[in-house]
MARLOBA-238845 format. One line per field, with one value per atom (N, C-alpha, C, O): atom name; residue number from 1; chain; x, y, z; residue in three letters. Coordinates in steps of 0.1 Angstrom, whole numbers. Example, Ala and Ser with C-alpha at 12.3 -4.5 7.8 and 13.67 -1.06 7.14 Angstrom:
2
atom	[N,CA,C,O,N,CA,C,O]
nr	[1,1,1,1,2,2,2,2]
kette	[A,A,A,A,A,A,A,A]
X	[132,123,132,142,128,137,129,134]
Y	[-57,-45,-33,-33,-22,-11,0,11]
Z	[78,78,78,85,71,71,79,80]
rest	[ALA,ALA,ALA,ALA,SER,SER,SER,SER]
REM end
This chain:
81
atom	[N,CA,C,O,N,CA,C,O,N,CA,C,O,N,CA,C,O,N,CA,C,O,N,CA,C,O,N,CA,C,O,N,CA,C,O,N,CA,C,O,N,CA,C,O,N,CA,C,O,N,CA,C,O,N,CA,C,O,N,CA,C,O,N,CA,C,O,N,CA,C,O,N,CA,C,O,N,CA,C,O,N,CA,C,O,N,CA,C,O,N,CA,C,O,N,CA,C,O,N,CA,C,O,N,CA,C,O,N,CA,C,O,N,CA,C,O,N,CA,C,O,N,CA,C,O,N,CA,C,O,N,CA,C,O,N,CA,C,O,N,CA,C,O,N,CA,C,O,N,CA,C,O,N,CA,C,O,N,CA,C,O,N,CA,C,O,N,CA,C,O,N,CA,C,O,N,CA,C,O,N,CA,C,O,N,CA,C,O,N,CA,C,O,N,CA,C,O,N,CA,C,O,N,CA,C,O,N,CA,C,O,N,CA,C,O,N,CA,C,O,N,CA,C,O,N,CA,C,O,N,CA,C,O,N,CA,C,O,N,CA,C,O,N,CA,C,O,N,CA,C,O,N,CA,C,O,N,CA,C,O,N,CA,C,O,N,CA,C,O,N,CA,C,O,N,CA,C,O,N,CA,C,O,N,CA,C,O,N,CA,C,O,N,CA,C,O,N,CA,C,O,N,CA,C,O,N,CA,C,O,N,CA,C,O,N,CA,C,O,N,CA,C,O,N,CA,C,O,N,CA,C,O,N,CA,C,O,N,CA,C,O,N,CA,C,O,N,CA,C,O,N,CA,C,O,N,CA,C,O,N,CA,C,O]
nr	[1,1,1,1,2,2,2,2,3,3,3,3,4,4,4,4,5,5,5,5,6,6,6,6,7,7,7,7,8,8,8,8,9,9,9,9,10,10,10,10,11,11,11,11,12,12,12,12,13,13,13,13,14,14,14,14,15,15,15,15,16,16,16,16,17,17,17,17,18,18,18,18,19,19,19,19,20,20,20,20,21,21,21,21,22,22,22,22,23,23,23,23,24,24,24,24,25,25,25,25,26,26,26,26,27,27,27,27,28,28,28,28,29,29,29,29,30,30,30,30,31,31,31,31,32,32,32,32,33,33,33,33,34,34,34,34,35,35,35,35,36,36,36,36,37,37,37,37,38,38,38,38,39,39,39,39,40,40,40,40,41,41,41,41,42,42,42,42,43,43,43,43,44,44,44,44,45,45,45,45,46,46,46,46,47,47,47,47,48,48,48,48,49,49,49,49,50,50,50,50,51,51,51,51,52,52,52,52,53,53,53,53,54,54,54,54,55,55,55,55,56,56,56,56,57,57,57,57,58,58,58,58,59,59,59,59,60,60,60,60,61,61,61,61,62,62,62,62,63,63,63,63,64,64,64,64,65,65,65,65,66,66,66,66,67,67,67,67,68,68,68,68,69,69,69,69,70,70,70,70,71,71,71,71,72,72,72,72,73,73,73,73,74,74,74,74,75,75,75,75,76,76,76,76,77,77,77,77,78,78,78,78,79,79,79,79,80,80,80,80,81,81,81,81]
kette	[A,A,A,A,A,A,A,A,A,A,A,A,A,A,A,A,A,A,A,A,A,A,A,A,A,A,A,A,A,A,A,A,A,A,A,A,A,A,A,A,A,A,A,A,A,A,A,A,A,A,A,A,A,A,A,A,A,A,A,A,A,A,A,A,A,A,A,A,A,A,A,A,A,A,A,A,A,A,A,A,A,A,A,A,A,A,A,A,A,A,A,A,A,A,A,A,A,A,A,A,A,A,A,A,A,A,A,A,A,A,A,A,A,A,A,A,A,A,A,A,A,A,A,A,A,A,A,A,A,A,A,A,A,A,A,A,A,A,A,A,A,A,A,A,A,A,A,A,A,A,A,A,A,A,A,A,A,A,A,A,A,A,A,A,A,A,A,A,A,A,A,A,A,A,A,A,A,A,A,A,A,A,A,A,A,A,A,A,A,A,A,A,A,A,A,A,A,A,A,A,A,A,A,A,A,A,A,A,A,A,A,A,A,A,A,A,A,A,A,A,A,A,A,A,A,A,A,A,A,A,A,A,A,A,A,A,A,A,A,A,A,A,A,A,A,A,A,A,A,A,A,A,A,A,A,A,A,A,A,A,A,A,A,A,A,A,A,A,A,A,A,A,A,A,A,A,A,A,A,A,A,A,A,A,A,A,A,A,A,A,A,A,A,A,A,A,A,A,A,A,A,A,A,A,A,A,A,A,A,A,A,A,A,A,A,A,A,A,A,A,A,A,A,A]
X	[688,677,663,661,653,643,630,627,624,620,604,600,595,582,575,566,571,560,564,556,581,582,579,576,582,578,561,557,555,540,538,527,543,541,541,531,552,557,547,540,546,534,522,515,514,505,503,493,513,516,517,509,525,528,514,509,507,488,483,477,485,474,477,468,488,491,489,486,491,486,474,468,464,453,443,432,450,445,448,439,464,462,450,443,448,440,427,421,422,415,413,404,423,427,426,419,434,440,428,431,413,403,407,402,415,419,413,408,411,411,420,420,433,439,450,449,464,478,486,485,498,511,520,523,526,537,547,551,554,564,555,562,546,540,540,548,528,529,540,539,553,568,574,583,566,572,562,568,552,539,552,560,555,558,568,569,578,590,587,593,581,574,566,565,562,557,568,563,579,589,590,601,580,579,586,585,598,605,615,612,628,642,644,645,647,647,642,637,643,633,642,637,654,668,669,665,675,678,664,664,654,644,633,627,626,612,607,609,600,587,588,578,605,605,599,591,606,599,587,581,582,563,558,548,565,558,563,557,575,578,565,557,561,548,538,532,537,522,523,515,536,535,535,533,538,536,516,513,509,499,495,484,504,504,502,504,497,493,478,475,467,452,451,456,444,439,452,448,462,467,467,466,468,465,474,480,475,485,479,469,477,471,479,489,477,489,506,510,514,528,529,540,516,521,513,503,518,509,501,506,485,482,476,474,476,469,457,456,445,432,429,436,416,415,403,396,408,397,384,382,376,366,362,353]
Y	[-176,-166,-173,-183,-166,-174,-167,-155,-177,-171,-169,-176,-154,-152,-159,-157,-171,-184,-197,-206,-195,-203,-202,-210,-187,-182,-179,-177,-180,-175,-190,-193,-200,-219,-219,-221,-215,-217,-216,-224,-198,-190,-194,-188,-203,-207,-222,-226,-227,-239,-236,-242,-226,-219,-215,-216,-212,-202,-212,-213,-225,-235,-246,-251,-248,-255,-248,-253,-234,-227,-227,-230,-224,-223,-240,-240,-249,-265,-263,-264,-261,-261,-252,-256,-236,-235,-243,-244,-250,-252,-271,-275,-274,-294,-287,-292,-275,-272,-258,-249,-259,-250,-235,-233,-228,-217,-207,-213,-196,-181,-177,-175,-175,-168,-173,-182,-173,-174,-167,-159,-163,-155,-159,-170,-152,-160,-166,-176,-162,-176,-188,-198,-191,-202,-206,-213,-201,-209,-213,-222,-205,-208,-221,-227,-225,-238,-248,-259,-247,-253,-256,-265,-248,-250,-258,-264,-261,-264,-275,-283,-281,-293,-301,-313,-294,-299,-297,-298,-294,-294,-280,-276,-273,-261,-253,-242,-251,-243,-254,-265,-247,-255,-250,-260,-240,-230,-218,-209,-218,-206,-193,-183,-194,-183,-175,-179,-163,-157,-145,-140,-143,-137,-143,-140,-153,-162,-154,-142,-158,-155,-148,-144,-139,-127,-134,-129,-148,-149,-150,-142,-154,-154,-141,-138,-132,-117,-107,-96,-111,-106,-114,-105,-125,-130,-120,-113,-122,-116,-100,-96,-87,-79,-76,-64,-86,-90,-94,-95,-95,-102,-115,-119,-121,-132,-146,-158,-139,-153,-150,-138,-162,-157,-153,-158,-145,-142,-132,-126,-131,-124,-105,-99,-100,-88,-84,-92,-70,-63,-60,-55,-58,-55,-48,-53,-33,-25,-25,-20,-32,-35,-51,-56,-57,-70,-77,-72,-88,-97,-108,-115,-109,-124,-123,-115,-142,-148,-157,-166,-154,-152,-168,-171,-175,-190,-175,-165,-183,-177,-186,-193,-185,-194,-200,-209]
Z	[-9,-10,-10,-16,0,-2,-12,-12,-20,-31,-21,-12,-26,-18,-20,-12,-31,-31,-19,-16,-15,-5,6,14,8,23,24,35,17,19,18,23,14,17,31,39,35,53,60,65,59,67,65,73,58,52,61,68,58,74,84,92,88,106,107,118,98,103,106,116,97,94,110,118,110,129,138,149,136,152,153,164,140,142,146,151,142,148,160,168,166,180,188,197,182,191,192,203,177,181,192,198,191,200,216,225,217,230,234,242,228,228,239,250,230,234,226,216,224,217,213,201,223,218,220,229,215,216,216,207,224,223,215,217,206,199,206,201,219,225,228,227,230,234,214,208,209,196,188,180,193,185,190,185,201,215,203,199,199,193,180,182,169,161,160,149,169,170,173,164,180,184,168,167,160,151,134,122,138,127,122,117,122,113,117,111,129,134,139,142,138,146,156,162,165,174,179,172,191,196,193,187,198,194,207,218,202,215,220,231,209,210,207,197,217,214,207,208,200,188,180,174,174,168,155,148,150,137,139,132,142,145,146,140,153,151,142,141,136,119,109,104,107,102,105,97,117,121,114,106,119,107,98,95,86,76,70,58,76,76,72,69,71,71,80,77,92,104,103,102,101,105,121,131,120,134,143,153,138,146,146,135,156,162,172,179,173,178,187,181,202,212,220,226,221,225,222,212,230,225,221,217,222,225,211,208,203,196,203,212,196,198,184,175,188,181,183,192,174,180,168,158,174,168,155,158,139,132,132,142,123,127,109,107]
rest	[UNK,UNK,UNK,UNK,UNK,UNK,UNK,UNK,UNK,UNK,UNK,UNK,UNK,UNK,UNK,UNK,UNK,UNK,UNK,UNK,UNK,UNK,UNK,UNK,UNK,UNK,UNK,UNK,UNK,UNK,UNK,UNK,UNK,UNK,UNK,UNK,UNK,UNK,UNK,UNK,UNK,UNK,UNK,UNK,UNK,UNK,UNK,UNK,UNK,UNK,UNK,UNK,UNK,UNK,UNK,UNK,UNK,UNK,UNK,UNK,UNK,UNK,UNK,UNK,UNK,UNK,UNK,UNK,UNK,UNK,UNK,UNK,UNK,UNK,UNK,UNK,UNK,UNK,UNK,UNK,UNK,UNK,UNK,UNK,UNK,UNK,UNK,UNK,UNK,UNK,UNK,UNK,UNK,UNK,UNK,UNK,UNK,UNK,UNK,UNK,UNK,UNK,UNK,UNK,UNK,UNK,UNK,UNK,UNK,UNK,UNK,UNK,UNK,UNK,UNK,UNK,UNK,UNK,UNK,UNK,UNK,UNK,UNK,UNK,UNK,UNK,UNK,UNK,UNK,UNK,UNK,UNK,UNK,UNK,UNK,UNK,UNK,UNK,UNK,UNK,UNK,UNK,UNK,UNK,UNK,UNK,UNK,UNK,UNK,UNK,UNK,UNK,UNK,UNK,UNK,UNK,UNK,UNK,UNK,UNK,UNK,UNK,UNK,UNK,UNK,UNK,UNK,UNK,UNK,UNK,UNK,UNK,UNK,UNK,UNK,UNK,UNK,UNK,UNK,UNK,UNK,UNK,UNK,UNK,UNK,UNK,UNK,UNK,UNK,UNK,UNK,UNK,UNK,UNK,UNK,UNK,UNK,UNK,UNK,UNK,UNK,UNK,UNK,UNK,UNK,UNK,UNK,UNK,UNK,UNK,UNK,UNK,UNK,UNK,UNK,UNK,UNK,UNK,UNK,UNK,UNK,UNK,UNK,UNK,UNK,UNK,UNK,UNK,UNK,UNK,UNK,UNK,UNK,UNK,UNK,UNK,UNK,UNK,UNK,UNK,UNK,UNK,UNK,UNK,UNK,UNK,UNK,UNK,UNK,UNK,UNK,UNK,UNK,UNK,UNK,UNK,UNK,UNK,UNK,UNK,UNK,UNK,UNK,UNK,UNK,UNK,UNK,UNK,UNK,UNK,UNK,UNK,UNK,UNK,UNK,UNK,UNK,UNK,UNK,UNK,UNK,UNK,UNK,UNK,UNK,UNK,UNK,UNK,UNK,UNK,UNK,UNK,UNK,UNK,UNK,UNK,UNK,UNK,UNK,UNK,UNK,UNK,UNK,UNK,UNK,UNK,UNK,UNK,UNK,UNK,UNK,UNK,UNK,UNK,UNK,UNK,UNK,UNK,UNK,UNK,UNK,UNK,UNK,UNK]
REM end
């Protein structure tokens, strides 16, 4: 079981690397399959699975990613400032 001070650690990492990538890779915005490719690459994820980015966009309805927003059907993720 995971206890909720570990998982808000995670998410608190997963926010804090997407949000450096956008800003190294000077983007705005990100989709969660691309940032899930980001995280995997940086340890914080082991696989993409059979549904790219669902854990990244269970976070994001959670509120738990900065910057991210629901844009009709789709999530991004927006650089905060």
């Amino acid at each position: 079981m995971v206890k909720s001070g570990d998982r808000n650690t995670r998410s608190s990492q997963v926010s804090k690397c997407i949000q450096k990538e956008l800003r190294v890779r000077n983007l705005k915005t990100v989709d969660p399959v691309t940032a899930t490719q980001w995280l995997i690459k940086a340890g914080l994820q082991e696989e993409i699975g059979t549904r790219p980015g669902s854990f990244l966009r269970s976070l994001c309805r959670m509120g738990l990613i900065a910057g991210a927003k629901k844009k009709g059907s789709k999530w991004e993720i927006g650089r905060s400032h």
